[in-house]
C-alpha positions as CSV (number, residue, x, y, z in Angstrom):
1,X,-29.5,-14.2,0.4
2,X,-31.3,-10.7,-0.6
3,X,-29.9,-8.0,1.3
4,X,-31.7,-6.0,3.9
5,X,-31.4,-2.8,1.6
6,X,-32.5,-4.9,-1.3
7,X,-35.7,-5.7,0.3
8,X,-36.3,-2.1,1.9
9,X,-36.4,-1.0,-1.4
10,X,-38.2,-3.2,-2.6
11,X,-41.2,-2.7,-0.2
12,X,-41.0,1.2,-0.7
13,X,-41.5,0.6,-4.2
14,X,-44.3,-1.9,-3.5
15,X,-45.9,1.0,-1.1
16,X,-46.1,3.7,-3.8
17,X,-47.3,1.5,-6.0
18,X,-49.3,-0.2,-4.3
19,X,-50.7,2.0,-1.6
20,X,-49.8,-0.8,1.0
21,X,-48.0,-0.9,3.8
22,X,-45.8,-4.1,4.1
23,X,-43.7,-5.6,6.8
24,X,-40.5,-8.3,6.4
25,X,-40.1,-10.6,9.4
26,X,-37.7,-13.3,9.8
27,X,-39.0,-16.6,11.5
28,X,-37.7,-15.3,14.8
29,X,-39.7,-12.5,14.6
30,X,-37.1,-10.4,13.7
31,X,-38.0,-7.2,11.6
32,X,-35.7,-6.9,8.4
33,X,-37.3,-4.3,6.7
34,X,-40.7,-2.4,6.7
35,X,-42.3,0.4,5.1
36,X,-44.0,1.6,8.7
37,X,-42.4,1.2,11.7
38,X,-46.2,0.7,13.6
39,X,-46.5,-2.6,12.3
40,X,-43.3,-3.9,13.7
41,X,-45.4,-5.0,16.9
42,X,-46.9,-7.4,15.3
43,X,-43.9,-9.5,15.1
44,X,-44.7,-11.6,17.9
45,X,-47.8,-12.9,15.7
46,X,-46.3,-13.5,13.3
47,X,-43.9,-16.5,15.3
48,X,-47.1,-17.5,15.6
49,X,-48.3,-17.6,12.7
50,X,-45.0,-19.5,11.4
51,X,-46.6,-22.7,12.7
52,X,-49.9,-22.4,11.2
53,X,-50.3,-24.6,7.9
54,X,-52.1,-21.7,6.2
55,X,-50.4,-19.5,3.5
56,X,-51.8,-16.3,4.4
57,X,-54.6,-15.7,7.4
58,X,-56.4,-11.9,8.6
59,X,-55.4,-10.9,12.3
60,X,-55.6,-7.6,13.9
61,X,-57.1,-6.3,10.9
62,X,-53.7,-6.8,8.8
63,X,-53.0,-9.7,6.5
64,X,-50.1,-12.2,7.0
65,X,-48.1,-14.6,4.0
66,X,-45.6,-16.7,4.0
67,X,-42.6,-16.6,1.4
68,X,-41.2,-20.1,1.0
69,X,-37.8,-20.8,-1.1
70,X,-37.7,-24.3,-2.2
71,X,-40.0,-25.8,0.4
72,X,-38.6,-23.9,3.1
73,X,-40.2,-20.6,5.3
74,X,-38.0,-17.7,4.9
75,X,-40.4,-14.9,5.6
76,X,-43.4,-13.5,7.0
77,X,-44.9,-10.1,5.1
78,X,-47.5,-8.3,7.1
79,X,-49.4,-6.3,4.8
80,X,-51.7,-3.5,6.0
81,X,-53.3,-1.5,3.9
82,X,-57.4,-0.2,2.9
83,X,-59.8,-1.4,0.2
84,X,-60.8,-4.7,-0.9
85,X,-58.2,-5.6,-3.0
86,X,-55.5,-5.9,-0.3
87,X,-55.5,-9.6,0.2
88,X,-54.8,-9.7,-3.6
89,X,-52.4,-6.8,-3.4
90,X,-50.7,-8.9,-0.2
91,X,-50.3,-12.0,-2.0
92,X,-48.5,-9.9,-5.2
93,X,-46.2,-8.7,-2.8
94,X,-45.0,-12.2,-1.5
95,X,-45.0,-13.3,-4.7
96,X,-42.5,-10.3,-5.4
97,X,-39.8,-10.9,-2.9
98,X,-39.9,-14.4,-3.5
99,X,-39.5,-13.5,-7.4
100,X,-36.5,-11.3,-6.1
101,X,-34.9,-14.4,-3.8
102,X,-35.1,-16.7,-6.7
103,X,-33.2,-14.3,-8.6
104,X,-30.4,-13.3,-6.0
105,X,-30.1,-17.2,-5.2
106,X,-29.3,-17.7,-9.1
107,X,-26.9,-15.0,-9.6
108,X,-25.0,-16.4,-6.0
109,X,-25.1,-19.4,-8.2
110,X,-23.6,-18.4,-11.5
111,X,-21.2,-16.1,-9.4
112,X,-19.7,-19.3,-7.6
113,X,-19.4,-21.5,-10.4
114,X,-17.7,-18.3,-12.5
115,X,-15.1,-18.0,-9.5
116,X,-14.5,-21.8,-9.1
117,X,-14.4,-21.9,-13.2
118,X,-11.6,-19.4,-13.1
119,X,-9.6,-20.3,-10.4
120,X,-10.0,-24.2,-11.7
121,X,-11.8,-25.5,-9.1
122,X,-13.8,-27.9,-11.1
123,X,-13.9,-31.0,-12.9
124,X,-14.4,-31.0,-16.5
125,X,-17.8,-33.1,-15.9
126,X,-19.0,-30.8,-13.1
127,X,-17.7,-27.6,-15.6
128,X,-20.4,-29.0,-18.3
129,X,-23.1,-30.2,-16.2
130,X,-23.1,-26.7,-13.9
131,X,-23.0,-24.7,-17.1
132,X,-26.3,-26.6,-18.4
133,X,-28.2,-26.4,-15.2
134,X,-27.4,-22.3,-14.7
135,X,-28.4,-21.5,-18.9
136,X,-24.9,-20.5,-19.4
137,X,-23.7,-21.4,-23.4
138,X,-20.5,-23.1,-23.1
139,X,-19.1,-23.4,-26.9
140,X,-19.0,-19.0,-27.0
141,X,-15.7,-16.9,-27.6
142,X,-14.7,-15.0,-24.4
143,X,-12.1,-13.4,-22.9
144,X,-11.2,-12.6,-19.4
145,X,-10.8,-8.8,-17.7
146,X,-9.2,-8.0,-14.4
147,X,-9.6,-4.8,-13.3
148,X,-7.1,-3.8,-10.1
149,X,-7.3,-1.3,-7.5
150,X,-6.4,-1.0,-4.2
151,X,-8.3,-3.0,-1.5
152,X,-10.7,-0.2,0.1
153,X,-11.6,0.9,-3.8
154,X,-12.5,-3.1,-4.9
155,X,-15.8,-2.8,-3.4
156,X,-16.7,0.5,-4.8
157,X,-15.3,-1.0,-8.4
158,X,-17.5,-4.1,-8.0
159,X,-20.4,-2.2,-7.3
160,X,-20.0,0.5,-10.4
161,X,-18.8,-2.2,-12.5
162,X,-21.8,-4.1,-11.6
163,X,-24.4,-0.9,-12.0
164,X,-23.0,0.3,-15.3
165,X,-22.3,-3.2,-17.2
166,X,-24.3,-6.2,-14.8
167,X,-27.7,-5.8,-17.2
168,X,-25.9,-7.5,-20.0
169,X,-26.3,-11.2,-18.6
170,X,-24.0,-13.1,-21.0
171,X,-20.9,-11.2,-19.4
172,X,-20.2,-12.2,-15.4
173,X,-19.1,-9.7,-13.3
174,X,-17.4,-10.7,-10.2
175,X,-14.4,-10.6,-7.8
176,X,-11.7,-13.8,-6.4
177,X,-10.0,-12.0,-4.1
178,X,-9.9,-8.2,-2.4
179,X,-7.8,-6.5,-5.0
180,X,-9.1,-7.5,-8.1
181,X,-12.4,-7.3,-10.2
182,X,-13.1,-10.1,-13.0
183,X,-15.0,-9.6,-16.2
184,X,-15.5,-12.9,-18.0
185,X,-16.8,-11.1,-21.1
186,X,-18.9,-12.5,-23.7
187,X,-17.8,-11.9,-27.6
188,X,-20.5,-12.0,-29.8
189,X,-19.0,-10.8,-32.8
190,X,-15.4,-11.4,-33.9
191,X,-14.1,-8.9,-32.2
192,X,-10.5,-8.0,-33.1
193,X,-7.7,-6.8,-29.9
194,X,-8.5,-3.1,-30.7
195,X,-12.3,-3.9,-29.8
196,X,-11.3,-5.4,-26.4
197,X,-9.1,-2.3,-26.1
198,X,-11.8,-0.2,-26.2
199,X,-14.3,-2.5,-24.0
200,X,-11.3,-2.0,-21.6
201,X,-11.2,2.3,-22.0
202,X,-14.2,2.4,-21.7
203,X,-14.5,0.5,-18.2
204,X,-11.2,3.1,-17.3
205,X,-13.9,6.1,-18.1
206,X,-16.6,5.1,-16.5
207,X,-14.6,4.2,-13.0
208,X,-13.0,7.7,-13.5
209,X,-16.0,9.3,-13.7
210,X,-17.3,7.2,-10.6
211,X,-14.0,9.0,-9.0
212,X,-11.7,5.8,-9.1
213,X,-8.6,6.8,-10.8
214,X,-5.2,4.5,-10.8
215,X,-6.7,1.0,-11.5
216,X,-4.9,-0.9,-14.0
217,X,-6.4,-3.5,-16.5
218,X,-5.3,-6.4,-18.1
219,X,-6.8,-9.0,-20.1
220,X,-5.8,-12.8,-21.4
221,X,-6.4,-14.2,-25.1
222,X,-9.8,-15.0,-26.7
223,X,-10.9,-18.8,-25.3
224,X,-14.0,-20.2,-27.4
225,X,-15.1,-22.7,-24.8
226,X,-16.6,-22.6,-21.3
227,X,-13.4,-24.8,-20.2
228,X,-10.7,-22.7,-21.2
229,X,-12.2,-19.5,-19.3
230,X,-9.6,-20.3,-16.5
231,X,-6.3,-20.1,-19.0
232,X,-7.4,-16.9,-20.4
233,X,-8.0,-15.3,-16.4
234,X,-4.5,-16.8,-15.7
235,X,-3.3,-14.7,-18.7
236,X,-4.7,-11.6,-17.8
237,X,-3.1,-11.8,-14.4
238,X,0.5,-12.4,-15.9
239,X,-0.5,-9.3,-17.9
240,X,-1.1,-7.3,-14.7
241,X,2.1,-8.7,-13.0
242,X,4.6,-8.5,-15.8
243,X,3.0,-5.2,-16.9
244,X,3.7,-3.7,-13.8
245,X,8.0,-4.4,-14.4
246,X,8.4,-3.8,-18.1
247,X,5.0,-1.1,-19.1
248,X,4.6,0.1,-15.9
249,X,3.7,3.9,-17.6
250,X,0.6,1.5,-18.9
251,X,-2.7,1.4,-17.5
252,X,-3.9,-1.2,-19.5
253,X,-2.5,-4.3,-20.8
254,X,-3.1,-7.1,-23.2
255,X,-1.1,-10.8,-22.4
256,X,-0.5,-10.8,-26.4
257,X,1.2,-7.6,-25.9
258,X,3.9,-8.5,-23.2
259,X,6.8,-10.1,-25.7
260,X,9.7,-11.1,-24.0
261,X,8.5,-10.2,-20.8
262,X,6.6,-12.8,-20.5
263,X,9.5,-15.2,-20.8
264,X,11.8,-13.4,-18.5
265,X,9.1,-12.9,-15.6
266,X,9.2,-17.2,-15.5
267,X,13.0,-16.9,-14.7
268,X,14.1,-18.1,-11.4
269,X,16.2,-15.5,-9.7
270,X,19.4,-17.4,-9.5
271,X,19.5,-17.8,-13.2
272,X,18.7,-14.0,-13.9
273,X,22.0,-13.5,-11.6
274,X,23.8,-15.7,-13.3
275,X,23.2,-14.1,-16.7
276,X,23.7,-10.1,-15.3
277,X,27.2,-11.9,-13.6
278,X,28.6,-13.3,-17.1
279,X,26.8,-10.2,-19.2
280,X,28.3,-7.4,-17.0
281,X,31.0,-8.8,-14.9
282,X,29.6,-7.7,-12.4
283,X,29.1,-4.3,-13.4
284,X,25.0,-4.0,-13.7
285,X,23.0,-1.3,-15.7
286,X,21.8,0.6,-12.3
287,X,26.2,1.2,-11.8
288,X,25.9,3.4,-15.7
289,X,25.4,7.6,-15.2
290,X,22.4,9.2,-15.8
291,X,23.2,10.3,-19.0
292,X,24.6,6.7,-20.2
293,X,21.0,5.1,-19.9
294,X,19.3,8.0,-21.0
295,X,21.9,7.5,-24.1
296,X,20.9,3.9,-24.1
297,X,17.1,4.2,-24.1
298,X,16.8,6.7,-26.7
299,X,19.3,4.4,-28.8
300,X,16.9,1.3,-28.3
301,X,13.8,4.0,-29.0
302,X,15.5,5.1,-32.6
303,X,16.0,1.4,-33.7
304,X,19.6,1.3,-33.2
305,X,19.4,4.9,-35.5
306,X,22.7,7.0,-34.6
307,X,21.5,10.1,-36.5
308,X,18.0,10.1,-34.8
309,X,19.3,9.5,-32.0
310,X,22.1,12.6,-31.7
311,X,19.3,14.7,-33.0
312,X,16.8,13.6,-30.3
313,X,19.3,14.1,-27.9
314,X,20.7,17.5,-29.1
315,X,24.1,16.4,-29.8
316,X,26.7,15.7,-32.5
317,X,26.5,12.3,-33.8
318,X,30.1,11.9,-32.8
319,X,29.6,12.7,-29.3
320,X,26.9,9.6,-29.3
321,X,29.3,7.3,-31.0
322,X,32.0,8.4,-28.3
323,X,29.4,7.2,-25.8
324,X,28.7,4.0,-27.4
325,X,32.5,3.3,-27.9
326,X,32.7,4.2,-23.8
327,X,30.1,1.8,-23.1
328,X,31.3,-0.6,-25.4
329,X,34.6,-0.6,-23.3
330,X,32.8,-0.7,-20.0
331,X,30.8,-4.1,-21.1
332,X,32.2,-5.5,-24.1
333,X,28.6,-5.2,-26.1
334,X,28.6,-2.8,-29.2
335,X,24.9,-1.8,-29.1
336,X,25.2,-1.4,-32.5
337,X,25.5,-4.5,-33.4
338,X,22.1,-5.9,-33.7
339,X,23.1,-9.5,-31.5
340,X,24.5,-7.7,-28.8
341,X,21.7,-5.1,-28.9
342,X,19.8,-7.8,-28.2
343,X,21.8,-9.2,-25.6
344,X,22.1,-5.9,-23.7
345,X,18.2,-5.0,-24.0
346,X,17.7,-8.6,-22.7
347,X,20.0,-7.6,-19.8
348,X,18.2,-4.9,-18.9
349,X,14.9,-6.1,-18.5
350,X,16.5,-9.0,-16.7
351,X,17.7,-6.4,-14.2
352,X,14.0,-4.7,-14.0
353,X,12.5,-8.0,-13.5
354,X,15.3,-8.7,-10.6
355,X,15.0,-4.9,-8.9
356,X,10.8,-5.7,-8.7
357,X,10.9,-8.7,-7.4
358,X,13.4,-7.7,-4.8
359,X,10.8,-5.0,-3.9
360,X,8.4,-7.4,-3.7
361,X,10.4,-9.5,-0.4
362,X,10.9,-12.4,-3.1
């Protein structure tokens, strides 16, 4: 259904236009909007005039017409106004809002099958025959957006995210729950993943400059049909979890980009205790100094580079491989050693994973 402001906007612009004066009532007789508060007394005529079979009729020297939606009376306009084109002028008008409800009623549409598509809520039949019947192409390459925020800012996103991008009718624009914003954007081109990089900075720019800072992004893989719309949404909000844990200094994410994280974020607990138990002995990475991790990080940083890594840190290189003999002793892994590099960066995101989800009550 049109909004209230929708249609009080669209009557003032029909008044300066127009040079009319125009009046929304409901069947009750209830006035939604109007452009001069003296003709809301005539809503008990126009009740009345809600069970005459005419269109339009004069009274009281103003003209009445009804706006029907698919057989059925939603409005009454009471148009006032001088000159012998108003009855012409009157009937444009009605003709306008319905115009406008026809429009509203097919983007509610569109925006209910897109948020039943993504959250796969319908049948592959029903997916088709929907798609057909609201002029939506279902053999076109797109990909999935979700745009985060906190709950009081989702509104505000929606609605700048809807202003600034909404004219472009192949991309849907829409929200599944109170925290997130969906994109389902339409690729016309082969676009590569640093094109749907920037699509995604530029959505971060324009929010910012709508003054909505700290939303995060993510976005799935490329899907080329209508059907698969629902695999690339539940990418991009894997990419939004998991990029939380291991790129949390990220603002925006791509599902291609989350490696091994990926894997580890599927992991029940239990069996990420397990591993840290028969890794560390029960000695985790959150027991090592300050300076140990920061040692370790910068080691992982450098490729497993001793000299880089000594000079990075400002120290002799043997006072690094002291460290990494130290460490060695603590856990029985030589970091240098590619395989148990491998092991212990393993281990460490397995902790990360473990510490978030832990913060999450889970």
């Amino acid at each position: 259904m049109v909004s209230n402001q929708v249609l009080q906007s669209t009557i003032d612009g029909l008044k300066s236009i127009a040079r009319i004066e125009v009046c929304i009532v409901d069947v009750d007789g209830k006035v939604i909007a109007t452009s001069d508060p003296s003709l809301e007394q005539y809503g008990p005529q126009a009740v009345e005039f809600v069970n005459s079979p005419a269109d339009s009729q004069e009274l009281s020297g103003c003209h009445f017409f009804k706006v029907i939606d698919e057989g059925q009376l939603e409005y009454i306009l009471v148009v006032s106004g001088s000159g012998e084109d108003i009855y012409t002028l009157g009937k444009m008008a009605a003709f306008q809002i319905q115009g406008l409800m026809t429009a509203y009623k097919e983007r509610f549409d569109r925006d209910n099958f897109i948020k039943n598509l993504l959250l796969d809520n319908l049948l592959l039949v029903d997916i088709f025959s929907r798609a057909k019947k609201l002029h939506i192409q279902p053999e076109v390459r797109r990909v999935v957006i979700t745009i985060e925020s906190d709950a009081e800012k989702a509104g505000r996103v929606l609605e700048l995210m809807r202003t600034g991008y909404g004219t472009n009718n192949k991309d849907f624009i829409t929200a599944v729950d109170e925290n997130n914003v969906i994109i389902v954007k339409d690729l016309d081109t082969p676009e590569k993943e640093e094109d749907i990089q920037r699509y995604c900075m530029g959505y971060m720019d324009m929010l910012e400059r709508g003054g909505i800072s700290g939303v995060r992004i993510a976005y799935g893989t490329v899907v080329g049909e209508l059907k698969e719309v629902s695999h690339s949404y539940k990418e991009a909000k894997m990419a939004l979890d998991v990029g939380k844990i291991f790129f949390d200094d990220r603002s925006i994410i791509a599902y291609s980009e989350l490696g091994i994280g990926r894997l580890i974020y599927q992991l029940p607990i239990p069996l990420c205790k397990l591993f840290i138990k028969e890794i560390f002995d029960g000695q985790g990475p959150d027991d090592f100094d300050e300076e140990t991790l920061m040692t370790i990080s910068k080691f992982f940083e450098n490729s497993l580079n001793v000299s880089e890594t000594s000079r990075q840190l400002f120290i002799h290189r043997n006072t690094l491989v002291y460290r990494l003999d130290k460490l060695q002793k603590a856990t029985g892994l030589d970091i240098r050693v590619f395989e148990d590099a491998i092991t212990f960066k393993i281990a460490l995101m397995v902790v990360k994973y473990m510490n978030y989800m832990e913060t999450m009550g889970y």
